[in-house]
N, C-alpha and C positions, 0 to 999 in steps of 0.2 A: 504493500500500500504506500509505499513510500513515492513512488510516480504522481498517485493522487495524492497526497500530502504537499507536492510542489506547485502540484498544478490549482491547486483550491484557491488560491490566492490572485489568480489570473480571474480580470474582471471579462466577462461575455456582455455588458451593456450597463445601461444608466436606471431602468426601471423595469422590475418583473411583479407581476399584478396578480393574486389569489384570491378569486372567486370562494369562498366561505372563509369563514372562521372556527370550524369544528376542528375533531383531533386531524383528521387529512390535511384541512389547509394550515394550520399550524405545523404541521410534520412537511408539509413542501416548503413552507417559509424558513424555515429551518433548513432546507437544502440550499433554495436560493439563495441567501443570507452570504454566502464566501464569493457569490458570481455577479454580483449588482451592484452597485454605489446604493441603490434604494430598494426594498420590496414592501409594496404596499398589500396589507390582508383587508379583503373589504369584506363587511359580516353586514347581515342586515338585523339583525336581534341589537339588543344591549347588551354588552357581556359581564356576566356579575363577577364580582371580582372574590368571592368564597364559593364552594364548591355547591351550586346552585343551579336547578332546573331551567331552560329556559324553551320559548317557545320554538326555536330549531334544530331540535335535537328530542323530542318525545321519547325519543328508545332507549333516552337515561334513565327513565323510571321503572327499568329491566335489567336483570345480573349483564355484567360482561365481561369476559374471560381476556385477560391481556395474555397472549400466546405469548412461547419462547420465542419465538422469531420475532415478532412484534416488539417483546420489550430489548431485542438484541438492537435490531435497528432503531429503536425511537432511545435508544441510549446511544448510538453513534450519530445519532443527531445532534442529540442532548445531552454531551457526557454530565453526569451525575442523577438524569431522571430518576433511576430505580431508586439511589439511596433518598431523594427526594419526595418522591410518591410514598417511601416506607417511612420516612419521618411525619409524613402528613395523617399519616393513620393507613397504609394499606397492609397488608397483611401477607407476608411471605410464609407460602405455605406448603407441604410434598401433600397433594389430594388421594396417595395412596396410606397415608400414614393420617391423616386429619379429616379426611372424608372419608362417611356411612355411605356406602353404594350400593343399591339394590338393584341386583342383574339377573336375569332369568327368573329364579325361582326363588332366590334369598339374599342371603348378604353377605358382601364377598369379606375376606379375609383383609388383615392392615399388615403389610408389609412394605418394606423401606422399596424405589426405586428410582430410576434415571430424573424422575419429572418433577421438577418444583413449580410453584407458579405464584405468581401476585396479585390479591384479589383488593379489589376495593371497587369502588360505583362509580361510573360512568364521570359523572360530575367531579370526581377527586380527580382522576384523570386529566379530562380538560382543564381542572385549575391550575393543574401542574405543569400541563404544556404551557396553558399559558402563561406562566410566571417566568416560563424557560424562555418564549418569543420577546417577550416584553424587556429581557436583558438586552439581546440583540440589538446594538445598536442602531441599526440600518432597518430595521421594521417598524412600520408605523400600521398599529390597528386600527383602522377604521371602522366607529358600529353605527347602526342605525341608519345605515345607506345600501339602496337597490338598485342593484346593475339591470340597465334596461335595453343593451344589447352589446354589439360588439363591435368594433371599428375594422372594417379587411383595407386591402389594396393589393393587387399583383400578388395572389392565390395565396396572401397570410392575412396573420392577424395582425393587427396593429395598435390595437387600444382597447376599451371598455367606455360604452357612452352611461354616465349617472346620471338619468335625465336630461338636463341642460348643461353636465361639466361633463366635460372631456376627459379623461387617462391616459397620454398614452405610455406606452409598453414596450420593451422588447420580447418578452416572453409572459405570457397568460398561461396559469394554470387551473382548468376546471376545477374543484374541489366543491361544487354544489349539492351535490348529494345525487339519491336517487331521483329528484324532482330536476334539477336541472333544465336551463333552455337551452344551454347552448346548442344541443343539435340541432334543434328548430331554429334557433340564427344562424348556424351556417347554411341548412339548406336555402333561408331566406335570401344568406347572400351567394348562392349558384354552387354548395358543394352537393354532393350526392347523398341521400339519407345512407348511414351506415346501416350495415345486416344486423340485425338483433339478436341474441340467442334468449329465451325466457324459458323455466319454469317453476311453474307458480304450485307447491304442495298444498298450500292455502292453509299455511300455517296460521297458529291465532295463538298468542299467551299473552296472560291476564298476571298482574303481580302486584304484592301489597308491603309497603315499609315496616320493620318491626324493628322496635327495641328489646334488645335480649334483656334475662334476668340476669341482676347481681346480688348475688353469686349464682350462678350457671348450679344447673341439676349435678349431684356427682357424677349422673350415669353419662351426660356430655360429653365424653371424650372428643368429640367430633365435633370440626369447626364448622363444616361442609356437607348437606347431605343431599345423596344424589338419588330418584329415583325413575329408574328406566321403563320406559313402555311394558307389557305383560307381555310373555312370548305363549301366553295363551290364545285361540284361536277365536273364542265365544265365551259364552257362560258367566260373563260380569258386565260391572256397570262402564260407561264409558271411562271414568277416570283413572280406571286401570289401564288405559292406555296412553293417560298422560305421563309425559316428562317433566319431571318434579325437581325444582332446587329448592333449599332454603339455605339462601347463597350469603357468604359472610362477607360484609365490608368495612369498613371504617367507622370508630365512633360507639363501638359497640351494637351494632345495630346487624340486620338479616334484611334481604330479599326475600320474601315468597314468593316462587313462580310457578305457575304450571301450564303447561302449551299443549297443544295437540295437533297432529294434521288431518284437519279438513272435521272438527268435531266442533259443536256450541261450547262458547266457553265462559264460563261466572264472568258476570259485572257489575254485579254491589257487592257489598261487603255481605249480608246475610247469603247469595248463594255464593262468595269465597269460601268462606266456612265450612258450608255446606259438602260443595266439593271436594274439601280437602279430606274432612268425614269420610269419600267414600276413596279416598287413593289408598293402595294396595298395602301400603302397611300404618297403621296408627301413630309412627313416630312424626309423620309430619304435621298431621293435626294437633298433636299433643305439644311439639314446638310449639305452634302457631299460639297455641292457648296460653302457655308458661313466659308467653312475650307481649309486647303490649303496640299495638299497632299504630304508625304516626302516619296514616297517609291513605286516601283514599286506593281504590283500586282500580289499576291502571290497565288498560286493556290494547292490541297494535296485532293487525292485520297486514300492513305493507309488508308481506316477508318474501314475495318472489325476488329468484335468482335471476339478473338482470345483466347481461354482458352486451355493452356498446361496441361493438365489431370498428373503431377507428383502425386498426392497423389494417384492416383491408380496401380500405380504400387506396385506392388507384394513386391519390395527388393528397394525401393527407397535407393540412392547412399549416402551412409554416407560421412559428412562435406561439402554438397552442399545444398543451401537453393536457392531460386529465389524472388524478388521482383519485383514488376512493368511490364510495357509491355511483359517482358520475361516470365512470366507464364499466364497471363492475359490481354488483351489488349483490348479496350473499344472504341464503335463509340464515337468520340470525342466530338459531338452533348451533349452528356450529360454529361460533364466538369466530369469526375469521376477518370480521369486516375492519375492526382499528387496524389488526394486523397487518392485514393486506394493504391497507393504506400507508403505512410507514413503510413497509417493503417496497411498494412503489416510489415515495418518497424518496428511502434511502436512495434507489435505484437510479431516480434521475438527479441527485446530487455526485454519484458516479459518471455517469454520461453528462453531464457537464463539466465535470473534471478532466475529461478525457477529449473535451470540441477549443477547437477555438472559435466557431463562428455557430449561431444558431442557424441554418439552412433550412430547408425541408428535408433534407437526409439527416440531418439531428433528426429531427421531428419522427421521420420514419425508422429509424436505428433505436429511438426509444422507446416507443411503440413496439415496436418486435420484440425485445427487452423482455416491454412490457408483459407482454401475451405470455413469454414463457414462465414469467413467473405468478402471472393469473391460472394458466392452467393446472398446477398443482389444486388450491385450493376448490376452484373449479371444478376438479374432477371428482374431489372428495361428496362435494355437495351434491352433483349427483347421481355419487353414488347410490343413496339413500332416495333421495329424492323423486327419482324416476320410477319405484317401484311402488308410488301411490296413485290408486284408482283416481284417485280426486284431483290430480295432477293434471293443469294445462299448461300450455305453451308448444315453443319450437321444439325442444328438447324432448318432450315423451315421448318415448319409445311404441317401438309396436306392443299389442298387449300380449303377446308369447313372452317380448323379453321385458314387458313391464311386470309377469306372473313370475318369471324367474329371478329378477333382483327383489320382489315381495318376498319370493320364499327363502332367498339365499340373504339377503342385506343383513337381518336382525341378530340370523342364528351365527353368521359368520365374524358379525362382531364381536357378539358372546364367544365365539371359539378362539381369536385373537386376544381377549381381555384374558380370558383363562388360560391360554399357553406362555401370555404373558408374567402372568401370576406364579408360571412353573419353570419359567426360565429366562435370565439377566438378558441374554442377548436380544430375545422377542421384544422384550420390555422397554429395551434403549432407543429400539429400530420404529415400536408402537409409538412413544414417544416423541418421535421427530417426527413420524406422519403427524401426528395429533395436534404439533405444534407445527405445524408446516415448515420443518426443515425436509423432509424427507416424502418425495410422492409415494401412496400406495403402489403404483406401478418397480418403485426401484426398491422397495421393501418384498412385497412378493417375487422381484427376481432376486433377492437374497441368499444364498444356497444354504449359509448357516441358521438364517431363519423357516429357508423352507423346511431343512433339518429338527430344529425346533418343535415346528408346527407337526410334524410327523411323530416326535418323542410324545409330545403331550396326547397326540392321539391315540399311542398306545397306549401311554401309561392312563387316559383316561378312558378307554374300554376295557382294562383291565382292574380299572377302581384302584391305581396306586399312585394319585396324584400327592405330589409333596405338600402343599398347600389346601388346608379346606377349604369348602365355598359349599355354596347355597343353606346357609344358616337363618333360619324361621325367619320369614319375613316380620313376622304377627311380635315377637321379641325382639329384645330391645338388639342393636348390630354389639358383636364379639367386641371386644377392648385389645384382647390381646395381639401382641406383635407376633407374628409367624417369619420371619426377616430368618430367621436361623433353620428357616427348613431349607430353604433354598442356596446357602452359604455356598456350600459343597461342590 
């Protein structure tokens, strides 16, 4: 890295311009920041300056999982974020040693492995970027102002119009979310609509704020509790097929969530309750009770998987890049979205270290970049994704192979969590899929995992796995460390 360490310092123009102010465009401003004499973040909210809801950003009222990849690059943005975000209240945690997981039929074992992670709420997150933008000296936040289109000339971009003031820019970075115009300005101004890839599971979860007790129950040992769809076929109520957290953050304080695809889901407080009543096992209602609730009950339907196909076009638009929800956008089910957004981020603080001129083959070199490292997560999502009936868009499959990702998605997860549970090497390789270091694709060509995966299958038709699992759902989850069955 030493090549890009000399070249960060080489300025590429006088003004680069970010379209939001969420964790995306704060994680591009942060790119920009070594390449500009200025970079302006324009937000249209007011941005609170304590770790606070506001109205561009709804999906903070929801758990969100800062992946290892995520906080890898949003600390090469930001050196000292992580110890930052953990001084503000988040919570470094291993979710095989602190989280109660309910998988298949019961409750898996706690033992030590590869995966740590940092939990805390949406809102602590962005106060934390933003406090990191706000040093930068060469960024100026702009709030309370809406970009009402875009300025072109000779096939780029050139500016941002705010009504009656002008902008302009050498390089404009998308970062509006999934709602975004700009594709409709550029077709306005003669580019071609890009191909869309969609699919929509028609996700829905409903989530409620809670303050924990103090002192926490003895039986607590767990900070995190996860609980997974039923791999039952029939025979219960819907909420057995919800995905349940009761997600730990900052402050002393819990997320209750529970989501479903393509299911009605609680939206007051008396049927939250209710619902929780009938999830698969009673520790999350009995939480829920032994807490005291500060927040009405928040409900988000926008959860289709959205991919803007910019790198295929033909003459993609010089000095326009996109990050986050605006080119890509992820069921939120699989925590990928901040992530993928700093990855992108990081990604084009690279490829500007590496140009000396923004052109259109910047433009399109970054872009391809791009794609390759969309695709990982991308492919994750749907994986699952495609195998529900309920499922529309581009992306559904024929229904042969939408019956066979139904039948194979759930159980093969289950058989990966559990070979993982039986052996380190599974466990490091599950982990970097899970944190998007590593595609499912170069995981299952792994010889020593596919090795792995063939041990635990004996050893689990023969009933000599090292590690227990499926312990009473209906009881409270085991306490004990199992870390020493697997040493050997």
């Amino acid at each position: 890295m030493n090549d890009v360490g000399e070249l960060v310092r080489v300025k590429l123009g006088k003004t680069a311009v970010v379209l939001g102010g969420s964790a995306a465009g704060l994680c591009a401003a942060g790119a920009l920041a070594p390449h500009f004499d200025r970079v302006l973040v324009l937000e249209r909210d007011e941005l609170p300056a304590a770790a606070e809801h506001r109205r561009g950003v709804p999906q903070s009222k929801h758990p969100h999982f800062l992946l290892n990849s995520g906080r890898r690059a949003i600390a090469a943005l930001f050196p000292g974020f992580e110890d930052d975000l953990i001084a503000a209240g988040g919570l470094h945690l291993m979710p095989s040693m602190d989280a109660a997981y309910l998988d298949g039929v019961g409750w898996s074992a706690r033992k030590r492995s590869a995966m740590t992670m940092i939990y805390g709420s949406r809102v602590l997150i962005e106060r934390v970027l933003r406090d990191k933008v706000r040093a930068l000296a060469n960024v100026t936040v702009r709030e309370g102002v809406t970009v009402s289109g875009l300025r072109t000339r000779d096939g780029g971009v050139t500016g941002v119009d705010l009504g009656d003031e002008h902008v302009d820019a050498d390089l404009v970075v998308d970062a509006m979310g999934r709602g975004s115009a700009v594709g409709g300005w550029l077709v306005a101004a003669g580019w071609p609509e890009p191909e869309v890839q969609t699919l929509d599971a028609k996700v829905t979860y409903t989530s409620r704020w809670y303050e924990l007790p103090t002192p926490r129950p003895a039986s607590w040992w767990w900070q995190h509790l996860v609980i997974m769809p039923t791999p039952d076929r029939a025979g219960h109520p819907p909420e057995h097929e919800f995905l349940v957290n009761f997600f730990p953050i900052e402050g002393n304080r819990a997320i209750a969530c529970m989501g479903s695809w393509g299911l009605e889901m609680p939206r007051t407080a008396d049927t939250f309750v209710e619902s929780a009543n009938r999830v698969r096992t009673p520790l999350f209602a009995a939480a829920m009770a032994r807490s005291t609730p500060t927040s009405e009950v928040h409900l988000t339907r926008s959860t289709g998987n959205k991919w803007r196909r910019y790198d295929r076009l033909r003459t993609p638009p010089r000095g326009l890049v996109f990050v986050g929800d605006s080119i890509c956008a992820f069921n939120p089910f699989y925590a990928q979205g901040i992530s993928s957004a700093a990855g992108s981020a990081l990604l084009l603080r690279e490829h500007l270290a590496r140009t000396d001129r923004l052109d259109r083959g910047f433009c399109a070199r970054f872009l391809a970049g791009q794609s390759k490292l969309l695709r990982v997560p991308w492919s994750l999502a749907m994986a699952r994704d495609q195998g529900y009936e309920c499922a529309v868009g581009t992306e559904k499959p024929p229904e042969w192979r939408r019956r066979l990702v139904a039948a194979v998605s759930g159980p093969a997860f289950s058989f990966i969590v559990g070979a993982a549970r039986e052996d380190d090497v599974v466990d490091e390789h599950f982990a970097k899929v899970f944190n998007m270091d590593e595609s499912l694709g170069q995981m299952l060509r792994n010889p020593r995992v596919i090795a792995g995966f063939l041990r635990h299958y004996v050893r689990k038709a023969l009933g000599r796995q090292r590690v227990p699992f499926d312990f009473d759902a209906q009881a409270e989850p085991p306490a004990t460390d199992y870390s020493s069955a697997t040493a050997r």
